[in-house]
C-alpha positions as CSV (number, residue, x, y, z in Angstrom):
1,X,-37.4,12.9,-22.6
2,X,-40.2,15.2,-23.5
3,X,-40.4,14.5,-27.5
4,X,-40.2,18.1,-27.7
5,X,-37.7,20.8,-29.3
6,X,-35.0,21.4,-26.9
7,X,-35.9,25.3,-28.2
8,X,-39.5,25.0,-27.3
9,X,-38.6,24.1,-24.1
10,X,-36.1,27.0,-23.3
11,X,-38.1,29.4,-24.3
12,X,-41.2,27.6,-22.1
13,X,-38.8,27.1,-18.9
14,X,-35.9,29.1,-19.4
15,X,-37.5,32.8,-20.8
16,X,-35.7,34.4,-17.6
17,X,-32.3,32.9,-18.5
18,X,-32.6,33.8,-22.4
19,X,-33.8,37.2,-21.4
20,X,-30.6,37.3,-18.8
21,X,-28.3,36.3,-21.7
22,X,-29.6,39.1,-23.9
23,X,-29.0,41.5,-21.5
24,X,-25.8,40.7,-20.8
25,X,-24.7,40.8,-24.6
26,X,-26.3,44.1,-24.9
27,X,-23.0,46.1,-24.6
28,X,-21.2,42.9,-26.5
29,X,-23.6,43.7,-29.5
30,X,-23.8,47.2,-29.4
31,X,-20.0,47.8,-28.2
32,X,-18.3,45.8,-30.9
33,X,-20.6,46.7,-33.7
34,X,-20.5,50.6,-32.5
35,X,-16.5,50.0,-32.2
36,X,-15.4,48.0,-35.2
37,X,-18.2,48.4,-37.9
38,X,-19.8,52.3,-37.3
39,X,-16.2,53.8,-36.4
40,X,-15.1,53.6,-39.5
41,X,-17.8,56.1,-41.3
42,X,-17.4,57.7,-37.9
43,X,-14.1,58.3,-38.2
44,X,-13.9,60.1,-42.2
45,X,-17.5,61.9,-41.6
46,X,-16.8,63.4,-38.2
47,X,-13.2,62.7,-37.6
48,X,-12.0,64.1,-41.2
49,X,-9.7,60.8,-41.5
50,X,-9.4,59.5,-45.1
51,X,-10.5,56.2,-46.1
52,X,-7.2,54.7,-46.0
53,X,-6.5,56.0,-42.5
54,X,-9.8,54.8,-41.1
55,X,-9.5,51.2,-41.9
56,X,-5.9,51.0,-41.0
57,X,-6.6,51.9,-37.4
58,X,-9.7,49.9,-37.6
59,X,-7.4,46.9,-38.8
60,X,-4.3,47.7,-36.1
61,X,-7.2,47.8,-33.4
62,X,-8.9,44.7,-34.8
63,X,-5.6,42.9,-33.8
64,X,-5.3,44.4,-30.2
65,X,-8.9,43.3,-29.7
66,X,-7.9,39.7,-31.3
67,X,-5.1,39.4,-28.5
68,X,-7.5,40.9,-25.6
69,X,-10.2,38.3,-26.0
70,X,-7.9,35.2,-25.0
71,X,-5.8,37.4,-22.6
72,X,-9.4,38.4,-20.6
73,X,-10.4,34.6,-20.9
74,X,-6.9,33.5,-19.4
75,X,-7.1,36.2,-16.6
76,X,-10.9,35.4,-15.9
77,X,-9.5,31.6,-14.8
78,X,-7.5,32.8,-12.3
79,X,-9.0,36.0,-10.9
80,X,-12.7,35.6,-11.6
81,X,-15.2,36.0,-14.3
82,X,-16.6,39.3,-12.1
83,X,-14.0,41.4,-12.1
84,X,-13.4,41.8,-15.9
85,X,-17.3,41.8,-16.6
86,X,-17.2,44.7,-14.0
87,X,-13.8,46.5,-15.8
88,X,-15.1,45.7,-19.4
89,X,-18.6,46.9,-19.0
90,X,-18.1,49.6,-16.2
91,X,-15.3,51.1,-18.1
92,X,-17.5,51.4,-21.2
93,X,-20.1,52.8,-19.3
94,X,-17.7,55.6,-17.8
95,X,-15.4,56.0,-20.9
96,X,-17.2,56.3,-23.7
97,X,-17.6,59.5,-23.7
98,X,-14.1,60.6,-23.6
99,X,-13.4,57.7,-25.8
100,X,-15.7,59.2,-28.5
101,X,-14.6,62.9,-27.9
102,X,-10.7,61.4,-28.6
103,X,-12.6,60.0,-32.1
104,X,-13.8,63.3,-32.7
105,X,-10.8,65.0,-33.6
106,X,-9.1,65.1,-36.8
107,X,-6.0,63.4,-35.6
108,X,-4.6,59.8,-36.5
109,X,-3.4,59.7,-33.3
110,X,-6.1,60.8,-31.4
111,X,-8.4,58.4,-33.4
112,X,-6.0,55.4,-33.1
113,X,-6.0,55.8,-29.1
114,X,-9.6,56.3,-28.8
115,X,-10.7,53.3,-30.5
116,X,-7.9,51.6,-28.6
117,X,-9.8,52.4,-25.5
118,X,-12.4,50.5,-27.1
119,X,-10.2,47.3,-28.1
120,X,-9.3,47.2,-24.3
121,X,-12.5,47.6,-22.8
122,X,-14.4,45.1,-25.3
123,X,-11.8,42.5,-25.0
124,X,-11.9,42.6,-21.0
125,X,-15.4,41.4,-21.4
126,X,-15.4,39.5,-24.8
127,X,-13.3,37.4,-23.2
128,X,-15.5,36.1,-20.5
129,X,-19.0,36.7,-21.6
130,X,-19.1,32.9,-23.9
131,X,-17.9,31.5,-20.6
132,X,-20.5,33.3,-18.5
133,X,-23.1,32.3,-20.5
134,X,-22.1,28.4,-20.4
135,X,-21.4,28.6,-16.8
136,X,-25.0,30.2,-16.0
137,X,-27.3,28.2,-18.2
138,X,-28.7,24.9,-16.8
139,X,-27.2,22.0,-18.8
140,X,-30.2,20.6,-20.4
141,X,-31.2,23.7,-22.4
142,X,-28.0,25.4,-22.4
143,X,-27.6,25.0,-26.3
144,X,-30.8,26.5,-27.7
145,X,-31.0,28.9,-24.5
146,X,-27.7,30.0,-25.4
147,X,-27.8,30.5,-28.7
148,X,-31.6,32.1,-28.9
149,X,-30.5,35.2,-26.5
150,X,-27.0,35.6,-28.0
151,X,-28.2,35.6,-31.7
152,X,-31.3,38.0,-31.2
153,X,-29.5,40.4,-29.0
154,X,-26.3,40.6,-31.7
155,X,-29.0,40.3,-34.7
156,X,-31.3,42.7,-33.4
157,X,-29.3,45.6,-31.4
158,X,-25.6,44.9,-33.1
159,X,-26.8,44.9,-36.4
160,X,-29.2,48.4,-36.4
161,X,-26.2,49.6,-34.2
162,X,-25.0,51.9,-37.5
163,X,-28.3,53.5,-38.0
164,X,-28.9,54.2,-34.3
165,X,-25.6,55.7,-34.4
166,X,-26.6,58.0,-37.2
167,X,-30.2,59.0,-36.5
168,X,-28.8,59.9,-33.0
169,X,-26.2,62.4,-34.5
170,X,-29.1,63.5,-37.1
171,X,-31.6,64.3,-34.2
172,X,-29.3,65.7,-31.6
173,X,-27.0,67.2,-33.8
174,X,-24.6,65.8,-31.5
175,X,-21.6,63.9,-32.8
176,X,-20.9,62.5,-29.8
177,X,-24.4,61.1,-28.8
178,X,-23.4,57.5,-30.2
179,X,-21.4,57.9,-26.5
180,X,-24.8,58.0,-24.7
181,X,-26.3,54.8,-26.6
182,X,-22.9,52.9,-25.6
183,X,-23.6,53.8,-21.8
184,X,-27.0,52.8,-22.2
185,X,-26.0,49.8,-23.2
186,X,-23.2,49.4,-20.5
187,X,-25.8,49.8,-17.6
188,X,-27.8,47.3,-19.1
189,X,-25.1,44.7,-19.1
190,X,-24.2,46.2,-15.5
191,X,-27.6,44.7,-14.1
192,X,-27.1,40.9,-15.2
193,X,-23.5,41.2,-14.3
194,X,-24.4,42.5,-10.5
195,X,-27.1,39.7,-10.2
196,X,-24.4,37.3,-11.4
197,X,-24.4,33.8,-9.5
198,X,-21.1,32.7,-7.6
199,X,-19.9,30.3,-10.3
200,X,-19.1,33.1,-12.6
201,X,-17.8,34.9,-9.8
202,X,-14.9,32.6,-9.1
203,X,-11.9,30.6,-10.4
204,X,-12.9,27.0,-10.8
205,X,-11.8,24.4,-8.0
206,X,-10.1,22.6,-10.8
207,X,-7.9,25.4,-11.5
208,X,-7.0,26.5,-8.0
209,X,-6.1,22.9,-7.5
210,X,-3.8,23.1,-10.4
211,X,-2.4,26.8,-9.1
């Protein structure tokens, strides 16, 4: 034992790994927070919805998003942890666009199916990412490593997600340039999960044994 903080020493041995884990929660932070928080502003300021119809598609999406996350985690056991990191975060990187042009119109329907897209592609990787993380952290630091690049990344780029959100529209006069930000994002995510090692990459031995 060292005597010192187990936080001291991730951030002393393990800056690379904390600065991986950020990255790859980039689109987490800035997807959910952009999807389930700022679309509902987004959706009576641009899209023309009422109050009342915002939040109800917020709420109905909510749920789809609440059964995607243990769906994606069930799938990842079986087929991989890659391939829904690379559907989650590649599809938000090529959809949100459309996604957000769907939002723009002043249509329940059109509003409901667009942030749909959005339930789908964040619970493809919601669903893996906590496990990624674990799997990719060396054991004796995993804790505080874990926890210090999850927390600043959601803290830092999910909670200003909002205002970025609006100053963008402000400054471009663009109402779908909270799109652009989301890709950003995406390709950020995109790098950590290319560089991936082969334990998130793969079922566990465990449960091919059990298959």
């Amino acid at each position: 034992p060292t005597g010192r903080s187990p936080v001291w020493d991730a951030l002393h041995s393990e800056w690379r790994t904390i600065l991986r884990i950020a990255m790859l929660n980039t689109i987490n932070a800035i997807g959910f927070y952009m999807a389930f928080v700022y679309l509902v502003t987004y959706m009576q300021t641009i899209g023309g919805l009422s109050e009342a119809a915002a939040l109800e598609i917020n709420t109905f999406n909510m749920a789809i998003l609440l059964c995607m996350i243990p769906l994606s985690g069930w799938l990842s056991d079986r087929v991989g942890r890659k391939p829904l990191l690379w559907a989650g975060v590649g599809g938000m990187l090529l959809l949100s666009w459309p996604l957000f042009w769907m939002l723009h119109h002043p249509s329940v329907l059109w509003s409901t199916a667009g942030q749909f897209g959005f339930s789908i592609l964040i619970g493809l990787f919601g669903g893996v990412i906590p496990v990624t993380m674990v799997e990719t952290t060396p054991p004796a630091v995993r804790c505080s490593a874990v926890s210090i690049g999850y927390n600043l990344c959601v803290g830092v780029l999910g909670g200003t997600t909002p205002m970025v959100a609006t100053w963008l529209i402000e400054r471009t006069h663009n109402d779908l340039s909270p799109a652009f930000y989301l890709m950003a994002a995406a390709a950020v995510s995109l790098v950590v999960v290319y560089q991936l090692p082969r334990v998130a990459t793969e079922p566990t031995a465990e449960l091919d044994a059990a298959g």
